[in-house]
C-alpha positions in Angstrom: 41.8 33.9 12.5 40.9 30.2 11.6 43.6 28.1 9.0 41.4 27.6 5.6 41.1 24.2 5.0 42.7 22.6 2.2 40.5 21.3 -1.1 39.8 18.0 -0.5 41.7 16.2 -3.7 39.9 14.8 -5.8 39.8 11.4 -6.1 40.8 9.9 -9.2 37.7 7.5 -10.8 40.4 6.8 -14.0 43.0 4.6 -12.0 41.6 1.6 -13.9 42.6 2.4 -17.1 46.3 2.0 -16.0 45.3 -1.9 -15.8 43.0 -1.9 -18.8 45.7 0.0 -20.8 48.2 -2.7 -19.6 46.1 -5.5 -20.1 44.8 -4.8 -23.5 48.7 -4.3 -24.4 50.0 -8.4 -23.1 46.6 -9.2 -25.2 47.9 -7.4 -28.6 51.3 -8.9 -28.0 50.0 -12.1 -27.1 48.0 -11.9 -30.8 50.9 -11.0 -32.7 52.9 -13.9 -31.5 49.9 -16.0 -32.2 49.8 -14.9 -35.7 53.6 -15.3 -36.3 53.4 -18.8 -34.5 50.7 -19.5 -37.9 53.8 -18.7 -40.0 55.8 -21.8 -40.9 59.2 -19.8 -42.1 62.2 -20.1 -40.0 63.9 -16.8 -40.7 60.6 -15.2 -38.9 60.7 -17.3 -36.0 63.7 -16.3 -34.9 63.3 -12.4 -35.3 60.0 -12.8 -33.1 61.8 -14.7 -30.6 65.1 -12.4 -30.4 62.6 -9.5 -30.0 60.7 -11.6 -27.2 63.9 -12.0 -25.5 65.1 -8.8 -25.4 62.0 -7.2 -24.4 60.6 -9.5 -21.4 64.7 -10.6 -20.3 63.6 -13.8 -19.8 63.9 -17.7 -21.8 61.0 -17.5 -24.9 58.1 -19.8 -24.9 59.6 -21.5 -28.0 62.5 -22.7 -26.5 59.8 -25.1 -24.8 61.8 -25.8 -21.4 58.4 -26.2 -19.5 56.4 -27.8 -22.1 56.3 -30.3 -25.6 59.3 -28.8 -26.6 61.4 -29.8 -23.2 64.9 -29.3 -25.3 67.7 -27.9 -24.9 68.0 -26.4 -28.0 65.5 -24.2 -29.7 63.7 -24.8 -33.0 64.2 -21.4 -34.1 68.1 -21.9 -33.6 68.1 -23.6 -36.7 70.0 -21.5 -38.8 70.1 -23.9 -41.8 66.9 -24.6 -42.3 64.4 -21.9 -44.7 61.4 -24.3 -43.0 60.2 -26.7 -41.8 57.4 -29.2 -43.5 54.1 -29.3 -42.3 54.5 -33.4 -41.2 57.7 -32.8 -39.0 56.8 -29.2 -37.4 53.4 -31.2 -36.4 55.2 -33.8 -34.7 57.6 -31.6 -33.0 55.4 -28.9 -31.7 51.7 -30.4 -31.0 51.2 -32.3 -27.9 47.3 -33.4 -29.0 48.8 -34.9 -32.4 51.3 -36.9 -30.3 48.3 -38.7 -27.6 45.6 -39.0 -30.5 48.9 -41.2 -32.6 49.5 -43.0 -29.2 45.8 -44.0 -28.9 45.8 -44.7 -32.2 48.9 -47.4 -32.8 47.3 -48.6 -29.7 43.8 -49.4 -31.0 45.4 -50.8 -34.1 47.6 -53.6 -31.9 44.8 -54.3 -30.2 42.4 -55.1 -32.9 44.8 -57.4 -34.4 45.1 -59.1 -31.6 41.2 -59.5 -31.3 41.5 -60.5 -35.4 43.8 -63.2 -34.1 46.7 -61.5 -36.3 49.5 -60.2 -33.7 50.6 -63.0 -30.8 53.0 -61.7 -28.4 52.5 -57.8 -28.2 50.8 -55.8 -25.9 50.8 -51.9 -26.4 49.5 -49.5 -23.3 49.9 -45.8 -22.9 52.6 -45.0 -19.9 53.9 -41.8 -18.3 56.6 -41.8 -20.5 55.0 -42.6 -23.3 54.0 -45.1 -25.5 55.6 -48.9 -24.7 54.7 -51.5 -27.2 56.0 -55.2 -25.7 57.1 -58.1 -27.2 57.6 -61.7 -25.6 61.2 -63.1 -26.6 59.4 -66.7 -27.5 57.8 -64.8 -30.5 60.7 -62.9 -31.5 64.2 -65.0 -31.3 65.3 -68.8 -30.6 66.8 -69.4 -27.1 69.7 -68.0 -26.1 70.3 -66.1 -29.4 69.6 -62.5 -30.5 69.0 -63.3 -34.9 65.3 -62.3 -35.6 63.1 -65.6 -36.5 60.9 -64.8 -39.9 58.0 -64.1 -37.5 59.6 -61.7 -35.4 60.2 -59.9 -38.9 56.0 -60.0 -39.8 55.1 -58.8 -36.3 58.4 -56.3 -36.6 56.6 -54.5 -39.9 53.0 -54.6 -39.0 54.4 -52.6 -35.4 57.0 -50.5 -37.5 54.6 -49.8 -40.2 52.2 -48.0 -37.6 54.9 -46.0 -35.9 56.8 -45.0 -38.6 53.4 -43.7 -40.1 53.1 -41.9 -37.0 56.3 -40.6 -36.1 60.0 -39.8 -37.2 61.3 -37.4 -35.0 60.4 -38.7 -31.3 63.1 -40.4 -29.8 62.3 -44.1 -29.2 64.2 -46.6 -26.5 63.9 -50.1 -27.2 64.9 -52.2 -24.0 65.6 -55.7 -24.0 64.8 -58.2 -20.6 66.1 -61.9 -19.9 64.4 -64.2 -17.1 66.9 -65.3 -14.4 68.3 -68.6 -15.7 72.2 -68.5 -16.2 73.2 -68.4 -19.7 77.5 -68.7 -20.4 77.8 -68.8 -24.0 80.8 -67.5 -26.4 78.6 -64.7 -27.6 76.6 -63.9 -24.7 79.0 -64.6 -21.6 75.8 -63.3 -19.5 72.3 -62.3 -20.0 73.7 -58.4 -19.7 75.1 -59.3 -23.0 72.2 -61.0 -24.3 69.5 -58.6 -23.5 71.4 -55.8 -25.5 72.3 -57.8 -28.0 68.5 -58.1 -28.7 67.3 -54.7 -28.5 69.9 -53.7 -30.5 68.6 -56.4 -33.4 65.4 -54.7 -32.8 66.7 -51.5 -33.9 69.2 -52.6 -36.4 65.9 -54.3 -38.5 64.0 -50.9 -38.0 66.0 -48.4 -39.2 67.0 -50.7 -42.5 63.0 -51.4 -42.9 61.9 -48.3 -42.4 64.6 -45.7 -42.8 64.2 -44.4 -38.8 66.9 -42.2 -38.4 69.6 -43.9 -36.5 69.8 -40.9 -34.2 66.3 -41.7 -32.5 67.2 -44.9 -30.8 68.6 -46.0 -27.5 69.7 -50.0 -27.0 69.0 -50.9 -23.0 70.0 -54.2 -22.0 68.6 -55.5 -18.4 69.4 -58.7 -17.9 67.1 -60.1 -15.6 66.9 -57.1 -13.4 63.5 -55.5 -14.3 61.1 -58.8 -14.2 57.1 -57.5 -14.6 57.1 -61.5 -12.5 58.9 -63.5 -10.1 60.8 -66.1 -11.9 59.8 -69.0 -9.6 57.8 -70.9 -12.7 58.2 -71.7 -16.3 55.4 -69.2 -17.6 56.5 -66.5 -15.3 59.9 -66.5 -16.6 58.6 -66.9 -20.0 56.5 -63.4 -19.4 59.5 -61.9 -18.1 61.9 -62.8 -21.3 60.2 -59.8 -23.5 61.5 -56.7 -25.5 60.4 -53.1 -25.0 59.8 -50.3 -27.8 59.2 -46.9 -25.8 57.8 -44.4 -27.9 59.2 -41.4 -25.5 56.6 -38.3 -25.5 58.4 -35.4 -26.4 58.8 -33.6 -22.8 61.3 -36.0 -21.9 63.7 -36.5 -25.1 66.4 -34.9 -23.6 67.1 -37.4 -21.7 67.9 -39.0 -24.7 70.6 -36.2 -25.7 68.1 -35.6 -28.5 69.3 -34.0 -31.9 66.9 -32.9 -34.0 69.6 -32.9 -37.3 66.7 -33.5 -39.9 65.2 -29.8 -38.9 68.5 -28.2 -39.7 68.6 -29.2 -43.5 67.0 -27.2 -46.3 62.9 -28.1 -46.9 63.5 -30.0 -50.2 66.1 -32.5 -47.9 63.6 -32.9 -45.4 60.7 -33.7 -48.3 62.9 -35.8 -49.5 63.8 -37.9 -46.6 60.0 -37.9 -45.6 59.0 -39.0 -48.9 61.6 -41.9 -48.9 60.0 -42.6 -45.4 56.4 -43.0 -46.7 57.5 -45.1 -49.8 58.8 -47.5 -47.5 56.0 -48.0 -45.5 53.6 -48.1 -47.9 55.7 -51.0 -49.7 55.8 -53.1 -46.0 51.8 -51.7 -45.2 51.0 -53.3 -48.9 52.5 -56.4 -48.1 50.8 -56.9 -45.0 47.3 -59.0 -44.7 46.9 -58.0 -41.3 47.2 -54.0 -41.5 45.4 -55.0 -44.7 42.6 -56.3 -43.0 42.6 -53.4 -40.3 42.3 -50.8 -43.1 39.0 -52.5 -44.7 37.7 -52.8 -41.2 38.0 -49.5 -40.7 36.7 -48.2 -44.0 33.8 -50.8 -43.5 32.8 -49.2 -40.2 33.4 -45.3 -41.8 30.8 -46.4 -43.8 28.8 -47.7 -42.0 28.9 -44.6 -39.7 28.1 -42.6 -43.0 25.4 -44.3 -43.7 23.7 -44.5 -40.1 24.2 -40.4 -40.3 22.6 -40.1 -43.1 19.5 -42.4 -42.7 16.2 -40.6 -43.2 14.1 -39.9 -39.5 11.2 -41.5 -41.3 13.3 -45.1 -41.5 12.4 -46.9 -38.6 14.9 -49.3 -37.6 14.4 -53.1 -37.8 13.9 -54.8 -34.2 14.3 -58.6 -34.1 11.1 -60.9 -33.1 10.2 -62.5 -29.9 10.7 -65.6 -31.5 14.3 -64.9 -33.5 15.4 -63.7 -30.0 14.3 -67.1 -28.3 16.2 -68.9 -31.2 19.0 -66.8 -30.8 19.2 -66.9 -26.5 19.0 -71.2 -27.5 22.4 -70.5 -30.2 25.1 -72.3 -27.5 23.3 -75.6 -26.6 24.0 -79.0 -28.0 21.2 -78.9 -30.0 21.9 -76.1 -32.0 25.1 -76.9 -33.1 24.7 -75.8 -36.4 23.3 -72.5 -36.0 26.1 -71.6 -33.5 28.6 -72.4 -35.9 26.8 -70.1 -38.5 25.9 -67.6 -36.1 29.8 -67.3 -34.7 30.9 -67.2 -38.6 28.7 -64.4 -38.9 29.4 -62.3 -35.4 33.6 -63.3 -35.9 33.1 -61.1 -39.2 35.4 -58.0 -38.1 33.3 -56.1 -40.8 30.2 -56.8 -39.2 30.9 -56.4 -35.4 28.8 -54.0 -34.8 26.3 -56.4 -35.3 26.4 -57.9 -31.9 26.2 -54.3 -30.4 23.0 -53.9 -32.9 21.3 -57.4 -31.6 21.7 -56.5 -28.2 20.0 -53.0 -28.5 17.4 -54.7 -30.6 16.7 -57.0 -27.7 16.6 -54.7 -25.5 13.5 -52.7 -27.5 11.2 -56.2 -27.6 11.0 -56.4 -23.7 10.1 -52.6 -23.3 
């Protein structure tokens, strides 16, 4: 007699719930903790993060070693503090706030340069951060490290748009010599000399301003990081500079970073911000050239606004043939006058876009 064959088993069409079930789980969690992360107060920080820990066995997200937060310490290890205010937990915790203030303090140094206003600085956007430099000529006699009055005008127009921006990022300022030997009773080398600036730096900054002294780091290098050989005068008067280095946050624990000013109560912290911004509002009043960035600015917000809201019906002006000839002749000897008038007009920095607008214009009479 023949074996019976076993039923065939049946094969099981509902394996993918397993993964669905699973994955619509990790997306629940992954709400929650984006709802608590909405939630400024301290106190539930740290139960989320304690339960995150114990549940996964592994470092939490907040303690930010592989990202903005690239600290030893966490934020939510901050017993003392009940929270943290809005301005400082920005700072600390959003990576987009920290490259749109770079590109912004940048812009600003450069359009007062193009105003004619800041001599001596240049400001770019690094790896490491945000470096702002400063040729030495501009900012001390030879051979000493006491601030000239001019080094202290340029020194509030550059503090006034960092401190604006930032109070808890770590910031390095490093000081550079050229290569000729100096042998003084203060300053036995330029070691000695380079520090000695970059510490003036700092020592002007934090009594301006109220930086906390806890953000800075004094380098001195001598003549041992030249941007130029030193084999001419200007060379070696491009290498005599000092450095600000406005560190992104991924890399202030390489500055043994504290953040003290999160562990203190919120009304300490409001205060300490508030004494910040009265300060720099006092130094940004007393400034003509922030002063004249700010009405630039508003002039050209306006004059955004009013381009948005311009009617379709409005058709924009074009220039004539023959204002374009008399313009294309502005330059020659024999229109001395109107060149003078005309560069009065363009050097306006609240009606620059007025070259940008003449160009189009010129642009729509040949088509």
């Amino acid at each position: 007699m023949a074996k019976k064959k076993p039923p065939e088993e049946h094969e099981n069409l509902e394996r993918w719930l397993v993964s669905y079930g699973d994955f619509i789980t990790l997306l629940f969690a992954t709400f929650v903790v984006l709802y608590a992360l909405s939630q400024i107060d301290l106190s539930d920080f740290g139960k989320l993060e304690d339960g995150m820990k114990k549940a996964f066995n592994a470092p939490s997200l907040l303690e930010g070693s592989t990202s903005v937060f690239d600290a030893k310490e966490s934020i939510l290890d901050f017993d003392a503090a009940d929270s943290v205010i809005a301005p400082l937990m920005l700072e600390y915790v959003s990576q987009k706030y920290e490259e749109q203030s770079f590109k912004e303090i940048k812009d600003a140094v450069d359009q007062m340069k193009e105003n004619g206003d800041l001599e001596g600085v240049e400001a770019k956007i690094t790896d490491a951060g945000l470096m702002i430099s400063f040729k030495n000529d501009f900012l001390f006699y030879s051979a000493s490290a006491t601030l000239t009055d001019k080094a202290m005008r340029i020194l509030d127009d550059i503090g006034v748009l960092i401190g604006e921006k930032f109070a808890l990022h770590y910031i390095r300022v490093e000081g550079h010599t050229d290569n000729l030997p100096i042998n003084s009773f203060l300053y036995p080398s330029n070691w000695e000399l380079s520090s000695a600036r970059s510490s003036s730096v700092i020592r002007y900054l934090i009594q301006r301003f109220k930086f906390m002294p806890n953000i800075f780091t004094a380098v001195g290098y001598g003549d041992t990081r030249p941007v130029l050989d030193n084999n001419t005068n200007e060379n070696r008067a491009k290498n005599r500079r000092v450095e600000i280095l406005v560190l992104k946050n991924k890399f202030k624990g390489l500055e043994h970073s504290s953040t003290s000013i999160l562990t203190q109560s919120k009304k300490a912290q409001e205060a300490f911000q508030k004494e910040r911004m009265d300060n720099i509002n006092k130094v940004r009043s007393a400034s003509p050239e922030l002063q004249k960035i700010k009405r630039y600015k508003k002039s050209e917000d306006a004059e955004n606004d009013n381009n948005a809201q311009k009617q379709p019906e409005e058709k924009e002006k074009t220039i004539s043939v023959k204002n374009k000839t008399i313009y294309e002749q502005v330059g020659t000897e024999q229109n001395t006058e109107n060149l003078n008038q005309d560069d009065n007009w363009i050097g306006n920095p609240n009606n620059k876009i007025l070259q940008r607008d003449i160009n189009k214009q010129f642009d729509m009479v040949g088509q």
